[in-house]
C-alpha positions, 0 to 999 in steps of 0.5 A: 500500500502506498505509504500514507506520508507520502500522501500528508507531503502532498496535502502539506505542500499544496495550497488547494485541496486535492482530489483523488484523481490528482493524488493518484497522478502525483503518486503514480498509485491507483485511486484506491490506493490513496483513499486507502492511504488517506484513511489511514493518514486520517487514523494516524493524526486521530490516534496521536496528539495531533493538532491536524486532520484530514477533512475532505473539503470542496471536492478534494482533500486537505490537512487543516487544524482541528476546529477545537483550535480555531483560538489559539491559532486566531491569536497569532493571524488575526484574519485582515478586514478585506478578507473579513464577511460582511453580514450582507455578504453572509446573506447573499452567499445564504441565499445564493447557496441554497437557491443556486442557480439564482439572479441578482434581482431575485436576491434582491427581492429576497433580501429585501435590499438591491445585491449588485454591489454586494453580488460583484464583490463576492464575484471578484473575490472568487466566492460566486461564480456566473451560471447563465442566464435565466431562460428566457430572461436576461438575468444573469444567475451566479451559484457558489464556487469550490472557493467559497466551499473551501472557506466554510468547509464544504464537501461540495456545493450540496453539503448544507446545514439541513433546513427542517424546521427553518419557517418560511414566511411573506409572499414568496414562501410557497415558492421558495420551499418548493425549491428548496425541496427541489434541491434537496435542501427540505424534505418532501412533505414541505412541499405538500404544505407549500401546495396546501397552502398556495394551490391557486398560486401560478409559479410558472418557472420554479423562480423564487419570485415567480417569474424570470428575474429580469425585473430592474432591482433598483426599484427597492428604495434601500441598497446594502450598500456593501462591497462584501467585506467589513 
């Protein structure tokens, strides 16, 4: 079996997680041998006293500091402002992940503020991404990327936090838990309520809004006024 330090080397030394394809290029082993050896690296850090573990992260694998020393390690890098989350910032990768594809008027809507300026920072920073245009609209809609998984430790785009439980309210809810149903994000039955509580609704394309969201968001009054970072 291939040694399972060579495969800590690997993750060590590269500045992105890795896939298992990748490592099994790199090492010149078949996929199920470096499993086998990331599993066996993941046992090893377990069993010692060890500050790391391996997690599997945006579709790849990497060594981090376990999360129970998320302070200490705080003490000597203070994260700097321009990497810091504003809460808009928060909201709109809210939305967008659990909604994704999504346009900006929609998030818009949903967040009850116009997002372009907060949907373009987020976009420069690598944390969304476009994703076509809305059918037979002109909204362009964005979805997360594999850096915004990364950064909140995600396996990939569909490892959420569950939502049973979370209430749904205002006009566009019905809409909203359908989708989220669609996406797996909410069971079934959420959407026999949705349907039991919105029958005569016409929700024509699965939008959240109901229609193609190309509508101008700056209708709303209010902006947040955020470029993504506090």
């Amino acid at each position: 079996m291939i040694p399972d330090r060579e495969i800590e080397a690997l993750l060590f030394v590269s500045p992105v997680p890795l896939p298992v394809d990748r490592l099994a290029e790199a090492t010149g082993r078949e996929p199920a041998e470096c499993v086998a050896a990331l599993e066996a690296l993941g046992e090893r850090l377990d069993r010692g006293p060890s500050g790391l573990e391996v997690a599997q992260v945006a579709g790849g694998w990497t060594l981090r500091t376990r999360p129970d020393l998320a302070d200490v390690c705080d003490r000597l890098r203070e994260r700097p402002p321009a990497d810091q989350l504003s809460p808009a910032a928060l909201e709109t990768l809210a939305v967008v992940a659990y909604l994704q594809p999504v346009s900006r008027p929609d998030i818009g809507r949903l967040r009850g503020v116009s997002a372009d300026g907060t949907v373009a920072a987020l976009v420069e920073r690598g944390l969304l991404e476009e994703a076509g245009r809305v059918p037979g609209g002109t909204a362009m809609r964005y979805r997360t990327t594999s850096a915004f998984q990364e950064r909140f430790a995600l396996k990939d785009a569909s490892d959420l936090p569950p939502l049973d439980g979370f209430e749904l309210t205002g006009e566009e809810a019905q809409a909203i838990r359908r989708r989220l149903v669609a996406s797996g994000h909410l069971p079934d039955d959420a959407a026999d309520e949705a349907d039991a509580g919105d029958a005569g609704e016409d929700d024509t394309d699965g939008d959240p809004a109901g229609h193609d969201g190309a509508a101008d968001p700056s209708a709303h009054a209010t902006t947040d006024g955020d470029p993504g970072h506090g």
